[in-house]
DRENPA-3360 file (N, C-alpha, C; in nm, 2 decimals, always signed):
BEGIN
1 = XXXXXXXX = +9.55/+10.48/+9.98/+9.67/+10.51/+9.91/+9.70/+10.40/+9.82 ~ +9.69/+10.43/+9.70/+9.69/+10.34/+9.60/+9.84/+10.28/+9.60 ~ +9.93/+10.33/+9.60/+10.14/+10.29/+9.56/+10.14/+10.19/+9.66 ~ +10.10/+10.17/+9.77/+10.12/+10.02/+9.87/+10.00/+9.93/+9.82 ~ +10.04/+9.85/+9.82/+9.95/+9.72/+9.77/+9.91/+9.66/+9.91 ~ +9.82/+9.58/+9.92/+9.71/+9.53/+10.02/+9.73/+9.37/+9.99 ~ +9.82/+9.31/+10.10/+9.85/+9.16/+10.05/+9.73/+9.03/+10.17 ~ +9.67/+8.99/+10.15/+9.61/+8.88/+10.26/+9.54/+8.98/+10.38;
9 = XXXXXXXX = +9.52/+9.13/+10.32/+9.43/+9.18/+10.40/+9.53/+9.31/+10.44 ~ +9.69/+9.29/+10.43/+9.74/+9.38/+10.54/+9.87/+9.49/+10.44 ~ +9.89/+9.58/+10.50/+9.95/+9.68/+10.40/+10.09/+9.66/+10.38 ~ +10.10/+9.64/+10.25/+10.29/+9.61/+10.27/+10.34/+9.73/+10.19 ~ +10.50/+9.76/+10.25/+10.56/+9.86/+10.21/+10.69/+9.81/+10.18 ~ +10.78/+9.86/+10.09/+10.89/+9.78/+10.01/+10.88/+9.63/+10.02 ~ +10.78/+9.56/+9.97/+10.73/+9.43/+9.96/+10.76/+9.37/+10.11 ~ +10.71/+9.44/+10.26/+10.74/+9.37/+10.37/+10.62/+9.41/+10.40;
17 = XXXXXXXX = +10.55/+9.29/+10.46/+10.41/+9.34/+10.52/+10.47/+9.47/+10.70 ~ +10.34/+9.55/+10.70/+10.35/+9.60/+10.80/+10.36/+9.57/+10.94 ~ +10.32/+9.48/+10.95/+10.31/+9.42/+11.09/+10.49/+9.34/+11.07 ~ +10.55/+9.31/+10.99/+10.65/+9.24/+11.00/+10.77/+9.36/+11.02 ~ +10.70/+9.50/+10.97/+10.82/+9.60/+10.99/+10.77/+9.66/+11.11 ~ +10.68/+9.69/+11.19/+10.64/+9.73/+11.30/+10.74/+9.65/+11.40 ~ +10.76/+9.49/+11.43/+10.85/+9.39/+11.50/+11.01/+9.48/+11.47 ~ +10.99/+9.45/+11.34/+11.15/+9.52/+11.31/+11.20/+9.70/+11.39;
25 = XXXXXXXX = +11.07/+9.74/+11.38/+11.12/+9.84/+11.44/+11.13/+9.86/+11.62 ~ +11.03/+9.81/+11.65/+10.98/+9.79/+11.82/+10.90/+9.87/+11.86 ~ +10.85/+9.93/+11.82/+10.74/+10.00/+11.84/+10.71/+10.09/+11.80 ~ +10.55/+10.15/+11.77/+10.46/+10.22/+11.71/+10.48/+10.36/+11.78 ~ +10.43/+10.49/+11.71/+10.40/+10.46/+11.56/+10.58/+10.47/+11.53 ~ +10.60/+10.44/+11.37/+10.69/+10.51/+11.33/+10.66/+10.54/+11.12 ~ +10.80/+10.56/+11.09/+10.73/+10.64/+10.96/+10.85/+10.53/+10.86 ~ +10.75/+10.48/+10.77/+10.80/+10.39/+10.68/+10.81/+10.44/+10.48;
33 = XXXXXXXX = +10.91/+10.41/+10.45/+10.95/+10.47/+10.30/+10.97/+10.36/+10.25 ~ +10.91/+10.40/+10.14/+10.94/+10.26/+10.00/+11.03/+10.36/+9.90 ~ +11.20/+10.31/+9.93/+11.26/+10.35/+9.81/+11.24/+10.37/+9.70 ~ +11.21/+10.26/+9.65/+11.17/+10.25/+9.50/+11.08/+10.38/+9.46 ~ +10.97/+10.37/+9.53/+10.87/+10.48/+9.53/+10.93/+10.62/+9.55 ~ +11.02/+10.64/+9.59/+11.09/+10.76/+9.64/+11.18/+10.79/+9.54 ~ +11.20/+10.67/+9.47/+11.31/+10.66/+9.37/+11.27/+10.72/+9.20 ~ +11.11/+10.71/+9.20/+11.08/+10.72/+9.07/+10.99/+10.82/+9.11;
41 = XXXXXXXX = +10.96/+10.89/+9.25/+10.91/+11.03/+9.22/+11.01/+11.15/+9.24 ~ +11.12/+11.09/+9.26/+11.25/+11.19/+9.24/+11.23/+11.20/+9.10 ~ +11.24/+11.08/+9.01/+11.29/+11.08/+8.89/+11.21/+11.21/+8.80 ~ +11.06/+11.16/+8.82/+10.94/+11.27/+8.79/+10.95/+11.42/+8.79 ~ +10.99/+11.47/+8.93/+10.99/+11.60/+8.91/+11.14/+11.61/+8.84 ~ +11.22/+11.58/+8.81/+11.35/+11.61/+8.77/+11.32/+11.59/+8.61 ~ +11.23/+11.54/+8.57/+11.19/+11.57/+8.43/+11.12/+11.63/+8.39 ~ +11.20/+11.76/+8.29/+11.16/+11.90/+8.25/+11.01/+11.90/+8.15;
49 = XXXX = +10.94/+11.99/+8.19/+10.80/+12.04/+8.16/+10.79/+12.07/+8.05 ~ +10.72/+12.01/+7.95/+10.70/+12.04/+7.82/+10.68/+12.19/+7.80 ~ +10.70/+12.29/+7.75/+10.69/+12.42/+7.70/+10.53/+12.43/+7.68 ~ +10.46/+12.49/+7.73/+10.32/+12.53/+7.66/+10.39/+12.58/+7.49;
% end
């Protein structure tokens, strides 16, 4: 998945590495969102389709 970047080996999500939101949550699995990312594919589909 390319939109998460790969920092010192390990996968971060809203610039927190995963193992550091995994502690935050207490335990596996669970399901993690990157606003921003969510923020600018809202924006996408809400912007109208050029007309063939």
């Amino acid at each position: 998945m390319s939109q998460f970047p790969v920092e010192d080996g390990e996968l971060v999500i809203g610039g927190m590495p995963l193992s550091r939101l995994a502690a935050r949550v207490g335990q596996t699995p669970f399901y993690a969102y990157d606003r921003s990312l969510l923020t600018r594919r809202v924006a996408e589909l809400r912007r109208p389709c050029p007309l063939p």
